[in-house]
C-alpha positions in Angstrom: 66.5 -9.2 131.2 68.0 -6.1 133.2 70.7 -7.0 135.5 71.2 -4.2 138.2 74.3 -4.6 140.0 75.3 -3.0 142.9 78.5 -2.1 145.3 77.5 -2.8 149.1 77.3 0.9 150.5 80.5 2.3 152.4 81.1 0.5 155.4 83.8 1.5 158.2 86.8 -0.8 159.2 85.8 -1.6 162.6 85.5 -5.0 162.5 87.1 -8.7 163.3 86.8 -9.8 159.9 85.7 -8.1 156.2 83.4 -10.4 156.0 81.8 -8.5 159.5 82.2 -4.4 158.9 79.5 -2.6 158.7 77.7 0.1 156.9 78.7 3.5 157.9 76.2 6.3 158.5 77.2 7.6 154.8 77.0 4.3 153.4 73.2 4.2 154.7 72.7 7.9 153.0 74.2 7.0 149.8 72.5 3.7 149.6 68.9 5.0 150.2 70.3 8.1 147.7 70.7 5.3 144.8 67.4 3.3 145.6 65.6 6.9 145.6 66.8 7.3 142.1 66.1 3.4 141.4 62.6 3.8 142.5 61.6 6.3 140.1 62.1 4.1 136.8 62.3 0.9 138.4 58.9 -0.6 140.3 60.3 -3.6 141.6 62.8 -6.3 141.3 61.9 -10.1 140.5 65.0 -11.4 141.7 67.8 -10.5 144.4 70.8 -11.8 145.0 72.7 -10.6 147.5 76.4 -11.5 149.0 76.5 -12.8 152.7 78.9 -10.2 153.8 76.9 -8.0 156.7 77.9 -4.5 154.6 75.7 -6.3 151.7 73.1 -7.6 154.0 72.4 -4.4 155.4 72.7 -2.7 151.6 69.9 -4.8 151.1 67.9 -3.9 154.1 68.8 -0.3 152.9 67.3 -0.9 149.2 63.8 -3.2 150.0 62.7 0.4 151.7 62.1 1.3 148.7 60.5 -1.2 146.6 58.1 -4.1 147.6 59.5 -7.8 148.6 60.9 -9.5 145.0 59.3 -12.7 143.7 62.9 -14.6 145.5 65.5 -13.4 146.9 69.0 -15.2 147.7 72.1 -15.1 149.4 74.9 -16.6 147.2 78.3 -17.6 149.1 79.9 -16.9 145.5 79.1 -13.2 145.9 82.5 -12.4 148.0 84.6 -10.1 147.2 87.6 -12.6 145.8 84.7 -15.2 143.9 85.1 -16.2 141.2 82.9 -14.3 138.3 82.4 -16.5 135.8 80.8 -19.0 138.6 78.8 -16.0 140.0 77.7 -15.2 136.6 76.7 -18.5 135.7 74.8 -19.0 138.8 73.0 -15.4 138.5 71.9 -16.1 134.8 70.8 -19.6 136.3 68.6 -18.3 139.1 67.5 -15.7 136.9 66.0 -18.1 134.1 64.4 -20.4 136.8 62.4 -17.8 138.6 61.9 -16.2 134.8 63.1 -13.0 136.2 63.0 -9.6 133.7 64.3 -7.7 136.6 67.4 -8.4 139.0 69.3 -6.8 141.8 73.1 -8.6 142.1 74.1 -6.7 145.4 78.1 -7.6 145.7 81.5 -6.2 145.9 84.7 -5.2 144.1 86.6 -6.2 142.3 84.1 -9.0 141.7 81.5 -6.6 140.2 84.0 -5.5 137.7 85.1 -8.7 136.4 81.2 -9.6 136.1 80.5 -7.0 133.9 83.9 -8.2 131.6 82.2 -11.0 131.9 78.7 -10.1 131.1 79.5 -7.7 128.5 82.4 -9.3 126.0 85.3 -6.9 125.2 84.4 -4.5 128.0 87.2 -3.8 130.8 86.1 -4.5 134.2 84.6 -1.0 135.3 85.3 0.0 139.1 82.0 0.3 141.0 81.7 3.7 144.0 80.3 2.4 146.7 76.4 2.4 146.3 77.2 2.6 142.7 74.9 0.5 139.7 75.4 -0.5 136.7 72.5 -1.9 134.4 73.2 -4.1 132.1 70.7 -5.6 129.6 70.7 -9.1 128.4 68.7 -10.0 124.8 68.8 -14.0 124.4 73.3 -13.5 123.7 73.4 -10.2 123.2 74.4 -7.7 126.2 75.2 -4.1 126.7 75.9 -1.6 129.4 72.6 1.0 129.2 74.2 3.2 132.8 76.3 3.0 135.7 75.7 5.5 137.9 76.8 5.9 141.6 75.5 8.6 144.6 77.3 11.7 142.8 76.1 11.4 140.0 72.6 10.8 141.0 72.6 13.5 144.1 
């Protein structure tokens, strides 16, 4: 199984709550920068999971531009930015092995993301994520392993 997981693009701090701010104009940019890149090994995702933070919705609605409508996809309340990542991972791997999924697009925040890939990938320190940024990790029955993480500079 790939897991792709993704930082929410940048989002401006005009807003009543975090769970409310937006995506900024170079959030949109870098977001459709990384699903550009995405789209040219990647044809489609069988599984998305997305937090219900709007910056993450709208990530989202950024990203399926590119790529047709996956098999399922999910908004997880355990996606925030202060969940807990063994729960998150647990529930991804879960969702992932129901819908048999090869291919799947987390789409979260920090530090979360970091913690799931300490998580994921055992000895590894929790990576910090740009804002658009992905990391693919592949998962072989117990075996895991980071294969990238790349963000909008490095892709642009």
């Amino acid at each position: 199984m790939q897991l792709f997981l993704m930082r929410h693009g940048e989002a401006g701090y005009n807003a009543h709550s975090d769970r409310e701010r937006v995506l900024s104009d170079v959030g949109r940019y870098q977001t459709g920068l990384m699903s550009n890149w995405l789209a040219l090994s990647i044809k489609d995702f069988d599984l998305v999971v997305v937090s219900p933070y709007l910056r993450a919705q709208q990530t989202w609605q950024e990203v399926s531009k590119h790529f047709p409508e996956p098999k399922k996809w999910l908004v997880f309340d355990e996606l925030t930015p202060s969940s807990d990542p063994i729960t998150a991972v647990e529930l991804v791997l879960a969702y992932a092995e129901q819908c048999s999924a090869e291919r799947v697009l987390v789409i979260a925040h920090m530090p979360l993301l970091g913690y799931m890939v300490s998580e994921l990938v055992a000895g590894v320190e929790p990576p910090l994520f740009a804002t658009s940024g992905v990391t693919l990790i592949e998962k072989q029955g117990r075996e895991t392993e980071i294969i990238w993480q790349h963000n909008p500079h490095t892709v642009g």
